[in-house]
C-alpha positions in Angstrom: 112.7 85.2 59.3 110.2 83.6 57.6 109.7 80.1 59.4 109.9 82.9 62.7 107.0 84.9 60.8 104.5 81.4 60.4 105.5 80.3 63.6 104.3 83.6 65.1 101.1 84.0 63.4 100.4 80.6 63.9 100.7 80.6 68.0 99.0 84.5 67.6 95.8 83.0 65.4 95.9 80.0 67.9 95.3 81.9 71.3 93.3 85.2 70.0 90.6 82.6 68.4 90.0 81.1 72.0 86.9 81.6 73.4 88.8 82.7 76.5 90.7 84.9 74.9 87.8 86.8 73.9 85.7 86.5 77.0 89.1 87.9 79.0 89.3 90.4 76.6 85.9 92.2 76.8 85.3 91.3 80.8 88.4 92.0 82.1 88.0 95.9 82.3 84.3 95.6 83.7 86.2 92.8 86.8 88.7 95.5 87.3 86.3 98.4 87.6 84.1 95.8 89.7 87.5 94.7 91.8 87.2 98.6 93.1 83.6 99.8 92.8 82.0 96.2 94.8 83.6 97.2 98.0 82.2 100.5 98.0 79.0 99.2 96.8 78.6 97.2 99.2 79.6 99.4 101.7 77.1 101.8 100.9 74.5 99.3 101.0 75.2 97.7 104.4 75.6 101.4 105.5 72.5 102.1 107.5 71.5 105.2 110.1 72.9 103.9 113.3 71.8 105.3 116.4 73.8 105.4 119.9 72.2 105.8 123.5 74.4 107.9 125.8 74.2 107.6 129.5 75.8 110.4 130.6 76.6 110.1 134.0 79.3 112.9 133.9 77.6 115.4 132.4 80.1 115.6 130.0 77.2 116.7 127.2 75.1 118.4 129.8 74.3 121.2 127.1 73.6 119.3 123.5 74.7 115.4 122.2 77.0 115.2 119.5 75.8 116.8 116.0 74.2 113.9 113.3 76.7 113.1 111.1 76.0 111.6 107.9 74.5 108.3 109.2 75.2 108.3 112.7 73.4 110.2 115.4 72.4 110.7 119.4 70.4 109.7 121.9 70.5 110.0 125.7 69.1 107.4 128.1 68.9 107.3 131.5 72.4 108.2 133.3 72.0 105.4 135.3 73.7 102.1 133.9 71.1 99.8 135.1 68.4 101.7 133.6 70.2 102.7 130.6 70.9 98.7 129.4 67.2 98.0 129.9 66.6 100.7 127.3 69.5 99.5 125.1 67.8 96.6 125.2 64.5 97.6 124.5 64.7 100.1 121.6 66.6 99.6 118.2 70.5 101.3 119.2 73.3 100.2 117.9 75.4 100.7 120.8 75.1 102.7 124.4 78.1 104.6 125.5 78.2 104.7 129.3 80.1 108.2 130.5 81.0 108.0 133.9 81.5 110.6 136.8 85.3 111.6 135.0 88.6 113.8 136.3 88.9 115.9 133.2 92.8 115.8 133.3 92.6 111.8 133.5 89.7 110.7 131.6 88.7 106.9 132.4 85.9 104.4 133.4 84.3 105.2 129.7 82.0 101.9 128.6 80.2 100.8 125.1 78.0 98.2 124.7 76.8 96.2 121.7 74.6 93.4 121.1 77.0 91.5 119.1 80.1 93.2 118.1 81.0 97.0 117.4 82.7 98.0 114.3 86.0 99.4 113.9 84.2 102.4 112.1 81.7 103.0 114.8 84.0 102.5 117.8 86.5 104.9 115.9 83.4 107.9 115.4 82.1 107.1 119.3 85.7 107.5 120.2 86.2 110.9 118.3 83.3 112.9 119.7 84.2 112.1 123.0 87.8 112.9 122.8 86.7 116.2 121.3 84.1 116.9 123.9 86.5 116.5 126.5 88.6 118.8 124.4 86.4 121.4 124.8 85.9 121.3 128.3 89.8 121.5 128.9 90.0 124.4 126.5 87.1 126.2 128.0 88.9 125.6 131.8 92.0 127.2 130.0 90.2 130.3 128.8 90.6 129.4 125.5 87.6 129.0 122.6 86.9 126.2 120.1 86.3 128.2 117.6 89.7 130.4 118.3 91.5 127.2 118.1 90.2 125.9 114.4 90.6 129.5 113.7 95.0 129.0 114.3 94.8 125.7 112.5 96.0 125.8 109.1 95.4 124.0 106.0 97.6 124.9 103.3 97.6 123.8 99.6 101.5 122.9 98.9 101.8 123.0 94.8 104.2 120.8 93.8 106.9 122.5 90.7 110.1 120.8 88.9 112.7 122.4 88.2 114.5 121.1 85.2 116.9 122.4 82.1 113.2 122.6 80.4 112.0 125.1 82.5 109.5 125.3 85.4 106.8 122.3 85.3 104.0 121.8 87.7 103.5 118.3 89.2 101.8 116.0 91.9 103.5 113.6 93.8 100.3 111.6 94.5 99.3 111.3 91.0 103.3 110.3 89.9 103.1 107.7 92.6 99.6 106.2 91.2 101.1 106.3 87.5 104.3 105.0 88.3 102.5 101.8 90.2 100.0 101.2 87.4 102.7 101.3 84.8 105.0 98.9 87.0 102.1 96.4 87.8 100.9 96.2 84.0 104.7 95.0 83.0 104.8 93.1 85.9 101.3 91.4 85.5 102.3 91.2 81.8 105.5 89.5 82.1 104.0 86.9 84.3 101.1 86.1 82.4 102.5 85.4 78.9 106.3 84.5 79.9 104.5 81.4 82.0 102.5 81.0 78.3 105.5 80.4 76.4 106.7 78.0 79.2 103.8 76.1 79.0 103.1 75.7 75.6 106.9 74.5 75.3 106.3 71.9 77.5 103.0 70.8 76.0 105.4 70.1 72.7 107.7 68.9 74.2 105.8 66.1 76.4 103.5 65.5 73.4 106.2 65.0 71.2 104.8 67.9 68.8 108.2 69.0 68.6 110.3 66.1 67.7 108.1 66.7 64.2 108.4 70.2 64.0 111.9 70.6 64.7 112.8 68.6 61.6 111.9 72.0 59.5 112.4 74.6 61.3 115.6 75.4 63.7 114.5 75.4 67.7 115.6 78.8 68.2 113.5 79.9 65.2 110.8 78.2 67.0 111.5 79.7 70.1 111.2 83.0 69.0 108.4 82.5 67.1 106.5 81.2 70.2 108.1 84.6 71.9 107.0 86.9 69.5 103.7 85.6 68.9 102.9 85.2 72.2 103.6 89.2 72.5 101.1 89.9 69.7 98.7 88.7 71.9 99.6 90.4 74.9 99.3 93.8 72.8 96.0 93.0 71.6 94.9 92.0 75.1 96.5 95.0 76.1 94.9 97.6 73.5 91.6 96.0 74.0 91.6 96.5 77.6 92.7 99.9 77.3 90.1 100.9 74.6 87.2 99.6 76.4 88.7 101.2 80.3 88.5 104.3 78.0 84.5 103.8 77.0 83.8 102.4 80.2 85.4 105.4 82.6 83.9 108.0 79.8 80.3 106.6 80.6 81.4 106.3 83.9 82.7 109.9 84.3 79.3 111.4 81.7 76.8 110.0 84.4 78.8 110.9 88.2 81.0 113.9 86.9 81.3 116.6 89.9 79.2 119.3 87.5 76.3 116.8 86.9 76.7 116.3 91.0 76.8 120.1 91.9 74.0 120.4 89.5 71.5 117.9 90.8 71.5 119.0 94.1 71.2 122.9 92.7 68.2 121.6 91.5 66.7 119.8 94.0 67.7 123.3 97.1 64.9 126.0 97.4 65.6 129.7 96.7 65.3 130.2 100.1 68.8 130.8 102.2 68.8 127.7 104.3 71.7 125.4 106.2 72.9 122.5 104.1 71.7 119.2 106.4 74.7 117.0 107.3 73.8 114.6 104.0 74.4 117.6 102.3 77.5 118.9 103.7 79.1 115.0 103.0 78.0 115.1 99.0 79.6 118.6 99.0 82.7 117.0 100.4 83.1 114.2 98.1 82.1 116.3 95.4 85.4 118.3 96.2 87.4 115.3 97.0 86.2 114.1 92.9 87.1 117.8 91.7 90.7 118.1 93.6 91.7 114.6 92.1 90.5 115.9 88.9 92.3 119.0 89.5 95.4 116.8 90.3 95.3 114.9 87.3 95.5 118.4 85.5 98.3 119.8 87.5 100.6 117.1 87.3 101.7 118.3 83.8 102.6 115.0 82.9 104.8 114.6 79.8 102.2 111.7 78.3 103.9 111.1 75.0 107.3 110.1 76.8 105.4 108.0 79.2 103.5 106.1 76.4 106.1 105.7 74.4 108.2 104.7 77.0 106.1 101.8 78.4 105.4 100.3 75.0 109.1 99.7 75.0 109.5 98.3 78.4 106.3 96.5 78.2 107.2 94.4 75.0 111.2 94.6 75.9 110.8 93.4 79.5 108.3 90.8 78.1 111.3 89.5 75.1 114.0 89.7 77.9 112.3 87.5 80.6 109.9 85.6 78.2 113.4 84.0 76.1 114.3 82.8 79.6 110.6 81.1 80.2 111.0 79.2 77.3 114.0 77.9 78.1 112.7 76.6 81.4 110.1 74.8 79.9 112.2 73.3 77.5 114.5 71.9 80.2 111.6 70.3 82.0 109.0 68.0 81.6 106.1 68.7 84.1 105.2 72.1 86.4 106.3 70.4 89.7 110.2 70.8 88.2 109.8 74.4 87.1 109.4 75.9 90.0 113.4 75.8 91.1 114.0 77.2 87.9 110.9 79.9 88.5 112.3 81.2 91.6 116.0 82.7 90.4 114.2 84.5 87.4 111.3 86.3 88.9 113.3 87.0 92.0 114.5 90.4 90.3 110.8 91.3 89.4 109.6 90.6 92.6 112.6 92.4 94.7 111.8 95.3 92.4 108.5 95.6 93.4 109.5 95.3 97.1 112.0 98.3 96.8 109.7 100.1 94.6 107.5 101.0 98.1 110.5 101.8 99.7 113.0 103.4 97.2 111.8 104.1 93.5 108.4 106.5 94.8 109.9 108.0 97.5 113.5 109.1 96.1 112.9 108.3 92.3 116.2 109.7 91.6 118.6 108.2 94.2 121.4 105.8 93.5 119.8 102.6 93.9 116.8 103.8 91.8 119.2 104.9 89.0 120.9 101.7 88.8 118.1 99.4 89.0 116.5 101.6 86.0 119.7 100.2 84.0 120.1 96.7 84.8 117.9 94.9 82.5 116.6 92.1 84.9 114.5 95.1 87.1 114.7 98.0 84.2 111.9 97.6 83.0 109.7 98.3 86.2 111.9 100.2 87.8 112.5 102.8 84.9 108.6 102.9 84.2 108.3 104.0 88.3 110.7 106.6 87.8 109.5 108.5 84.5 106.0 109.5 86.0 108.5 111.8 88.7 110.2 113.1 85.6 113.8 114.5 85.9 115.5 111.6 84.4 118.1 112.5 82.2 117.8 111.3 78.8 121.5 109.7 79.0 120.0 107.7 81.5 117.1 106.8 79.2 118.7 105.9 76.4 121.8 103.6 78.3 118.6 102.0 80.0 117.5 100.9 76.4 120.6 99.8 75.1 120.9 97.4 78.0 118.0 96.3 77.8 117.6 95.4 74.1 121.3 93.7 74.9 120.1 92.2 77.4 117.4 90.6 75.2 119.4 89.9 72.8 122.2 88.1 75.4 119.0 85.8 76.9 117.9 85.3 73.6 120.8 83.5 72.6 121.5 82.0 76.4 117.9 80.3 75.7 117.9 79.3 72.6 121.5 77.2 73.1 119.5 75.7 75.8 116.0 75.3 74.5 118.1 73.0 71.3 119.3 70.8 73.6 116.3 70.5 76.4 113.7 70.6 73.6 114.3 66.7 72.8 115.7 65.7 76.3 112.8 63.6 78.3 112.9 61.8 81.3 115.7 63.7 82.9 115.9 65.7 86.1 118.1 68.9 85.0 120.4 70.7 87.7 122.0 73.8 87.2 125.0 72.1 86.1 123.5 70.4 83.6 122.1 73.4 81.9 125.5 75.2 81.5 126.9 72.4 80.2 124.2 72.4 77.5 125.2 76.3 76.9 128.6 75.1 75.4 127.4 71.5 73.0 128.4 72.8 69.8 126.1 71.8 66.8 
C-alpha cells in the first residue's frame, strides 16, 4: 500500500501543479455559465424593434392592427400590392405581409415579403396574429366572444406528491429530470476525461520506456492503481473546485437579477398614479414569474439532498475506478492512439447506450424494469442509478445490491486489468487482437 500511496501522490502533485490544471480549474465554471448566458446575450442584443407593413386587402384588421408586443409592432400600407412594395421599399420594415381578398372558412393567398430572409421567429409571430385574427372573425360569425372563449380555457397548476412507506412528499418532475441529467452527465463527463488520462499516461511510459525502470520496484498492478487512484484525486479537486466557485458565482449571480430586486426596480421606477403596464412591462412581469415558479420548483421538489450527495460521490469515484482499471489496461496493450480506438469502442458502448435510453427510459419511467436493472449492472450503474434517485422511490435493497455490484465489479476489472496491464506494459511493437489479450489473462507469474 505504500508504493500505491507514492505512486498516487506522485501522478496527483504531477497534474494539479499544471498550469492547465489550474487555469481549467478556475475558468471552467465562468465557460459553463458563458456556454448558457452568450446565446441569450447575444440574442438580446441582435434583438431590435422590428416593424411590419400590412396591406390589408381583406380587411381582415379593418378595426385595429395587431397590439405591440414586446419588440414587434404594426403598420398598414397601402392595400394595394404594387403600392405597398414601393413603400416596403422605401421606409425601414422588416417585412410587409400582403392579406388578400380571403373565404374565411378557407383562408389562402396570404404573402410576406423580406429584403433578405425572414426569421423563423418573425415568420412564427406574423403567423400567430393572423391565425388568431381570423379566429375571431369565425368566432364572432358563430355568435360566440373572444373573451368568453379564454374565459372556458383553463390553466391548472398540477402539484406533483410521492407516495412512499415515508409518508407523503411533494416533488417536481421537471426539476428530477434536470437533476437526474446533471448528475448523469458529470459521471459521464468525468469517466471520460480522466479514464482516457490514465490511458494516456500509460502509454506515454510505456512508449518512453519509463516503465521498463519503474517496474523493477514496484509491481505493475501497484502501478496501475496508483495511476487510478491518483488520477481520481484530481478529478475530486477539479470537481470541488468547480462546485465551490458555481456556488460564488450563481450567489452573485442570483444577489444582482433575483425576482425581489426585479419586482423592486420596476416598483420604483411606476408612478402612484393607476396606469396600464406598457407591453415591455407586461414581458418583465412575465419572466419575472417564469424566475419565481422555477424557484418555487426548486423548493417544492422536496428533494432528499443528503442521499443524492452522498450517493453521487459514490458513483462518481466508483464508476470512475470501474471503467478507469479498464482504460489503463487499454493503454497498456497498445502503443499509439490510432490502435485504441477498437478497444475504446466495446467499453464506452455501455456509457453511451445508457445515455441514449436515459431520454427514453430512466426520466420517463424511472422505476420500470429496464431502469431497475440497468441501475444494478455495474457497466451503466453508475449513470443510470444517479438518473433514478432524483425521482426517489427506489427501494434501498435496490441501493445497496447496486453498490455491492458495483464495488465487485471494480474489484473484478481491477484484477482483469492488472493481469493484463503486467503483460502489455513491456510488450512493444505488437498489434494486439482480442485473442491475444485473454490469453495474457491466464500467463501465470
Amino acid at each position: 500500500m505504500d508504493k500505491i500511496w507514492l505512486i498516487a501522490q506522485r501522478e496527483y502533485l504531477t497534474r494539479v501543479r499544471k498550469k492547465s490544471f489550474i487555469i481549467m480549474s478556475l475558468i471552467g465554471p465562468l465557460l459553463t455559465v458563458a456556454l448558457f448566458a452568450v446565446p441569450i446575450l447575444i440574442a438580446s442584443l441582435s434583438d431590435k424593434d422590428k416593424t411590419v407593413a400590412v396591406a390589408d386587402a381583406g380587411n381582415l384588421f379593418s378595426q385595429q392592427l395587431p397590439e405591440a408586443k414586446e419588440d414587434l409592432r404594426f403598420v398598414r400600407v397601402s392595400p394595394e400590392l404594387a403600392k405597398a412594395k414601393q413603400e416596403f421599399k422605401a421606409g425601414k420594415y422588416e417585412a410587409l405581409v400582403y392579406i388578400p381578398k380571403l373565404d374565411l372558412a378557407n383562408p389562402t393567398g396570404f404573402q410576406v415579403f423580406s429584403r433578405k430572409g425572414l426569421s423563423v421567429t418573425l415568420e412564427r409571430d406574423i403567423n400567430r396574429v393572423i391565425n388568431q385574427e381570423v379566429e375571431n372573425q369565425r368566432l364572432a360569425q358563430s355568435g360566440i366572444a373572444r373573451a368568453t372563449l379564454d374565459r372556458l380555457k383553463a390553466d391548472v397548476d398540477l402539484q406533483t406528491v410521492s407516495l412512499s412507506e415515508d409518508g407523503e412528499r411533494s416533488s417536481s418532475t421537471g426539476v428530477s429530470t434536470g437533476i437526474a441529467y446533471l448528475c448523469g452527465f458529470l459521471i459521464y463527463m468525468f469517466i471520460f476525461i480522466y479514464g482516457v488520462q490514465i490511458m494516456r499516461g500509460v502509454m506515454e511510459e510505456k512508449t518512453s520506456r519509463i516503465v521498463e525502470v519503474v517496474i523493477s520496484t514496484v509491481k505493475p498492478f501497484q502501478l496501475m492503481m496508483g495511476k487510478v487512484l491518483g488520477i481520481a484525486g484530481v478529478g475530486l479537486t477539479q470537481l470541488t473546485l468547480w462546485v465551490v466557485l458555481s456556488i460564488g458565482i450563481n450567489s452573485a449571480i442570483a444577489g444582482s437579477i433575483s425576482p425581489e430586486k426585479i419586482m423592486q426596480s420596476r416598483v420604483d421606477r411606476t408612478t402612484a398614479m393607476v396606469r396600464t403596464d406598457t407591453p415591455a412591462e407586461k414581458a418583465a412581469k412575465k419572466e419575472t414569474n417564469v424566475a419565481a415558479k422555477m424557484v418555487t420548483a426548486l423548493h417544492n421538489a422536496n428533494l432528499n439532498v443528503p442521499l443524492l450527495v452522498g450517493c453521487f460521490l459514490f458513483y462518481f469515484l466508483g464508476g470512475y475506478l470501474f471503467y478507469g482499471s479498464l482504460f489503463g489496461a487499454i493503454g497498456s496493450a497498445v502503443d499509439n492512439d490510432t490502435d485504441t480506438q477498437q478497444f475504446m469502442l466495446p467499453v464506452t458502448m455501455p456509457l453511451i447506450l445508457t445515455f441514449v435510453v436515459s431520454q427514453a427510459i430512466l426520466t420517463t419511467n424511472p422505476n420500470g424494469t429496464v431502469a431497475v436493472w440497468m441501475s444494478m449492472i455495474p457497466f451503466t450503474s453508475p449513470i443510470a442509478m444517479m438518473m433514478r434517485l432524483p425521482f426517489g422511490g427506489v427501494p434501498m435493497w435496490q441501493l445497496g445490491v447496486s453498490m455491492v455490484l458495483l464495488v465487485a465489479g471494480f474489484v473484478a476489472t481491477t484484477w482483469l486489468a492488472g493481469r493484463i496491464y503486467r503483460v502489455g506494459i513491456l510488450m512493444y511493437g505488437k498489434k494486439v487482437t482480442y485473442g491475444e489479450l485473454s490469453k495474457w489473462m491466464f500467463y501465470k507469474g
